[in-house]
DODRENMI-629222 format. One record per residue (C-alpha): residue number from 1; y negated, x negated, z negated. Coordinates in pm, whole numbers. Each point is the difference from the previous one (the first is absolute). Layout:
DODRENMI-629222
<NUM; <Y; X; Z>>,
...
This chain:
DODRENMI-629222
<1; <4861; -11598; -23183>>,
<2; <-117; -12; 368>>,
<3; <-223; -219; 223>>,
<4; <-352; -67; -29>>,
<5; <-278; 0; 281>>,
<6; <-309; -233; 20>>,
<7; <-324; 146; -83>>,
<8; <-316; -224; -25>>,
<9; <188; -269; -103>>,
<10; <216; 165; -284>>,
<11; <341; 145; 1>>,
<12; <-7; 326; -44>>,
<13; <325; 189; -74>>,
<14; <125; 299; 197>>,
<15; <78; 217; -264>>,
<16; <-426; -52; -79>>,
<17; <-113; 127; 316>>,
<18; <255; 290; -57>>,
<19; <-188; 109; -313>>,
<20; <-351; -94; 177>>,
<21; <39; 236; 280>>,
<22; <194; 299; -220>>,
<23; <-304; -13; -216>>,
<24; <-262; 9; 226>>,
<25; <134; 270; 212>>,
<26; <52; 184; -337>>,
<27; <-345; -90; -93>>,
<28; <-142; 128; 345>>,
<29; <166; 351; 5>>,
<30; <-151; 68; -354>>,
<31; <-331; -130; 100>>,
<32; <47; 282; 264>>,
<33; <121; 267; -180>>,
<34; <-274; -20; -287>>,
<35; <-261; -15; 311>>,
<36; <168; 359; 127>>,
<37; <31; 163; -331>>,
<38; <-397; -74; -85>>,
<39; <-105; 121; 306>>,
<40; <-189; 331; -26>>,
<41; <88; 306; 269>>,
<42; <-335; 23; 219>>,
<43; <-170; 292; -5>>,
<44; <-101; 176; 336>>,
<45; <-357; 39; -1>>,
<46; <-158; 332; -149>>,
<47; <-222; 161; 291>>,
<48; <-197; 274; -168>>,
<49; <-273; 189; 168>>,
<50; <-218; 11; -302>>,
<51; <16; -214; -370>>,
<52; <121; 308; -178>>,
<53; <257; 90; 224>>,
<54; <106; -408; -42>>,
<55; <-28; 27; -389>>,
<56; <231; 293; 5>>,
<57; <257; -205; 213>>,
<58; <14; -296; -219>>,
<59; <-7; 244; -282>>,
<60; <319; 151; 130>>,
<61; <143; -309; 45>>,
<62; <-16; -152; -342>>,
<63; <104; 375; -100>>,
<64; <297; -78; 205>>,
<65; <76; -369; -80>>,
<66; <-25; 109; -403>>,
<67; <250; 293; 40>>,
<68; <269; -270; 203>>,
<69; <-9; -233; -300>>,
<70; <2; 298; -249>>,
<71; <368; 90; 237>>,
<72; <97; -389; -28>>,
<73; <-14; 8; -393>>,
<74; <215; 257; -38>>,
C-alpha cells in the first residue's frame, strides 16, 4: 500500500492518518455549523417610556413574527 510512520511505539499506516484527519475536519465543520444554525438572532433592547407603551411593542412584535411564519407556510 504505502509507508507507515511511528507513533507511540506502533506503526501506523498512512492511509489511517488520511481518514483520521478527513474525519475530524469533517467532524469540526458540522460541530460548527449546528452551533450557527441554533443560535438565536439577538434582539435590540426595547426602550419604552412607560410599561404600556413596552407591552404594545412586544405585542407588535409577536403580531409581526406570527404573520412571517404564516408567509413561510405558504
Amino acid at each position: 500500500m504505502g509507508g507507515s510512520y511511528l507513533i507511540a511505539g506502533r506503526n501506523v499506516p498512512s492511509h489511517y492518518l488520511a481518514i483520521t484527519t478527513l474525519a475530524t475536519f469533517g467532524l469540526g465543520i458540522f460541530a460548527v455549523s449546528k452551533r450557527m444554525k441554533s443560535k438565536k438572532p439577538d434582539t435590540p433592547p426595547i426602550n419604552a417610556s412607560s410599561a404600556d407603551e413596552e407591552a404594545f411593542i412586544k405585542e407588535f412584535i409577536k403580531h409581526a413574527e406570527e404573520e412571517e411564519k404564516k408567509k413561510e407556510h405558504h
